[in-house]
C-alpha positions as CSV (number, residue, x, y, z in Angstrom):
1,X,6.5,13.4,-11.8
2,X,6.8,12.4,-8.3
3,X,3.0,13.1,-7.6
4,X,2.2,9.9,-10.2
5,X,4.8,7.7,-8.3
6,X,3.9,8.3,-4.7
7,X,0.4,7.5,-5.6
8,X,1.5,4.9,-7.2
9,X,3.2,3.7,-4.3
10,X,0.4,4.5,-2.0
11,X,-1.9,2.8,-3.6
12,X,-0.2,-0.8,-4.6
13,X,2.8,-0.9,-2.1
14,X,0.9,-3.7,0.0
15,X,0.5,-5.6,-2.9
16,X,3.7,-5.4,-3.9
17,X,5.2,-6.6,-0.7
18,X,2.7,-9.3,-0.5
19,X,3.8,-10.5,-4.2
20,X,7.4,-10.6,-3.1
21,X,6.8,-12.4,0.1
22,X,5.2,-15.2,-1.7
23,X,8.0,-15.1,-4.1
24,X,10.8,-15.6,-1.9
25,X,9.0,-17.0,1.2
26,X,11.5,-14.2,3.2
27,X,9.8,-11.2,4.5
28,X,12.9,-9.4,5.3
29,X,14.0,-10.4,1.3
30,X,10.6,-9.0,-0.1
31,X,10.9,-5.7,1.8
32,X,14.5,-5.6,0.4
33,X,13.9,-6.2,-3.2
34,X,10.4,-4.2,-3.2
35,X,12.4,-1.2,-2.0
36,X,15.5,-1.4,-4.4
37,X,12.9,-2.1,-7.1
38,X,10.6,1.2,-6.8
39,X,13.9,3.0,-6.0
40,X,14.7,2.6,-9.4
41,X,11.8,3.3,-11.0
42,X,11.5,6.7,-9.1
43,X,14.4,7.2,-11.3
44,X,12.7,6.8,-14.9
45,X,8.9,7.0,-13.5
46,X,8.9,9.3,-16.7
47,X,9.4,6.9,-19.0
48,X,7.7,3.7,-17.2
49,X,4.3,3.3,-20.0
50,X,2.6,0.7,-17.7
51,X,4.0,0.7,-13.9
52,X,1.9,-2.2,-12.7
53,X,3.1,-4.5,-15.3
54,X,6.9,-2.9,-15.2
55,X,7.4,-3.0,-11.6
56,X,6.0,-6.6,-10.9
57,X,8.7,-7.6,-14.1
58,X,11.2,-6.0,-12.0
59,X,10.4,-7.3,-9.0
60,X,10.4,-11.0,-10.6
61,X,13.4,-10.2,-12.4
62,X,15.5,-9.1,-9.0
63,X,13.8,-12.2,-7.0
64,X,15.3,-14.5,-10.1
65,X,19.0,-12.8,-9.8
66,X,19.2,-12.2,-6.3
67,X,21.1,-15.1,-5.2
68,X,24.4,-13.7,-7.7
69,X,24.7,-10.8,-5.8
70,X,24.6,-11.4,-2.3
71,X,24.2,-14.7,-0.1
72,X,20.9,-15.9,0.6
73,X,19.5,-15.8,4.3
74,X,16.7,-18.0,5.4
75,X,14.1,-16.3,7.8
76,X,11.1,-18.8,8.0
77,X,7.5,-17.1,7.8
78,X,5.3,-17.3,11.1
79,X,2.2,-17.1,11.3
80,X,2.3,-13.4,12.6
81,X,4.1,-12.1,9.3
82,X,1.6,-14.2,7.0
83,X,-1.4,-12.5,9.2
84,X,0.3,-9.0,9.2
85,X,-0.1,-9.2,5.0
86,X,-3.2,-10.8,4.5
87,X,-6.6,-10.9,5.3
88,X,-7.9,-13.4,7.9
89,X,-9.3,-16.4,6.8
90,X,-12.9,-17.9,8.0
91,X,-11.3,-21.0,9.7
92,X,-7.9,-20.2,10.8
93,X,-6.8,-23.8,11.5
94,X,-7.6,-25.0,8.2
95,X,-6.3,-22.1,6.6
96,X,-2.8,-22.2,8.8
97,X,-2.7,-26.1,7.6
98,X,-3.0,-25.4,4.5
99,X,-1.1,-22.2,3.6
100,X,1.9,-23.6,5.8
101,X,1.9,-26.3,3.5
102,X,1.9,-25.1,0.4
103,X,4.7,-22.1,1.6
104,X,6.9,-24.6,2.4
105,X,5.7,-27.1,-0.7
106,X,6.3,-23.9,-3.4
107,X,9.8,-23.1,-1.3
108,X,11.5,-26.5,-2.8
109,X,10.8,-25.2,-6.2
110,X,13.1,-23.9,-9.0
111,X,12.6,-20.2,-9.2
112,X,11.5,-20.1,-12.4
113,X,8.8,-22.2,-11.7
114,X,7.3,-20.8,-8.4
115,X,7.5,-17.5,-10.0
116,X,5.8,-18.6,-12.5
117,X,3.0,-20.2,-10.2
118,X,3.0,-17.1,-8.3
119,X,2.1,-14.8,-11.1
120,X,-0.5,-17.3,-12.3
121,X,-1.9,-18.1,-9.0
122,X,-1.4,-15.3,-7.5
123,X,-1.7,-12.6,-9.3
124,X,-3.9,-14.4,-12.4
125,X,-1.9,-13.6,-14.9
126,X,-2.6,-15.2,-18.6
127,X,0.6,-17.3,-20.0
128,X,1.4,-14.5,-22.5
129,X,1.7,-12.0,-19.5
130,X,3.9,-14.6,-17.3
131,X,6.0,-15.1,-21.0
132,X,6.6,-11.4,-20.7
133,X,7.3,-11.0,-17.0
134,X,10.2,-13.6,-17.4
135,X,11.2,-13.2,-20.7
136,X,10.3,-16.5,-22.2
137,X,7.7,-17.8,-24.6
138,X,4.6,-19.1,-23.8
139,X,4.8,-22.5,-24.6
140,X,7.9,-22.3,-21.5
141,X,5.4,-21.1,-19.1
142,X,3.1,-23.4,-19.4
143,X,6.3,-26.3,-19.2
144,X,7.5,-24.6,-16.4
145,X,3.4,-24.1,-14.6
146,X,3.3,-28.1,-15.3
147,X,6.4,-29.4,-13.6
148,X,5.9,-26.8,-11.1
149,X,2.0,-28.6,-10.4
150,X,3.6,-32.2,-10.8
151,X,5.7,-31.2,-7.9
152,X,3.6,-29.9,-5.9
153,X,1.0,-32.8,-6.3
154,X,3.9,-35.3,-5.7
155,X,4.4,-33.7,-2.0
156,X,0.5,-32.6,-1.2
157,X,-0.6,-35.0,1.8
158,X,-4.5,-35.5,1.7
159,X,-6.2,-32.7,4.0
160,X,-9.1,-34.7,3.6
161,X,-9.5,-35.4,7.7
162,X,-8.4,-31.4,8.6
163,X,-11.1,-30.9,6.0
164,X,-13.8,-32.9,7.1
165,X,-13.6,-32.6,10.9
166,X,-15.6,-29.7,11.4
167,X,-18.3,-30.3,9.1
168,X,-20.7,-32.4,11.7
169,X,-20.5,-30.8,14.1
């Protein structure tokens, strides 16, 4: 059924890389990992009941065990690779700011907590979804969504003055 998975593939393969991106901050990783995954799931497309929710478990499974395999490289994003996979934002300064900032914020995470942010921030999914995505139980997620938001808030510098400049003028 190859007709279901290069739809499939078609249609979400953007999305996909995007979601890995933010997960590992690496472009070169995401493409990587994103490939290896839907390789394998041409493999048993047959037997795959949901594919959205399968594939992004297997992507976020491969992201989490990555680093036993092979040793990790470090290519920082730019902003060329951000634009290249998402849509432009109204103010590009403030946007640049601010997404630099919070890239590099959610890259001194633990893995399991940026994935977790990821898949609740990023892709809204509920706690019971995330829970299934890594394997866990829900009450972990949310532990793992808190100390993940505690972090971040500890290291967020107030954009209050990038924010503000514009608006008088």
């Amino acid at each position: 059924m190859t007709t279901g998975f290069d739809d499939f593939v078609a249609a979400r393969l953007d999305g996909l890389l995007r979601y890995a991106t933010v997960l590992t901050d690496d472009p070169h990783l995401a493409q990587d990992i994103v490939q290896d995954v839907l390789l394998r799931a041409q493999e048993r497309w047959d037997r795959i009941a949901s594919p959205p929710t399968y594939v992004r478990r297997m992507i976020t499974n491969e992201y989490l065990s990555w680093r036993r395999r092979a040793a990790r490289r470090m290519v920082p994003s730019n902003h060329a690779v951000l634009d290249s996979l998402s849509p432009p934002e109204a103010d590009p300064s403030v946007a640049y700011d601010e997404r630099d900032e919070m890239l590099a914020l959610l890259a001194t995470l633990p893995r399991k907590q940026r994935a977790a942010l990821v898949l609740r921030y990023y892709e809204n999914y509920t706690d019971a979804e995330i829970a299934d995505v890594l394997r866990c139980g829900v009450s972990t997620v949310r532990s793992q969504i808190s100390r993940a938001l505690a972090t971040l808030r500890a290291g967020v510098r107030p954009m209050s003055t990038t924010l503000t400049t514009g608006a008088g003028e």
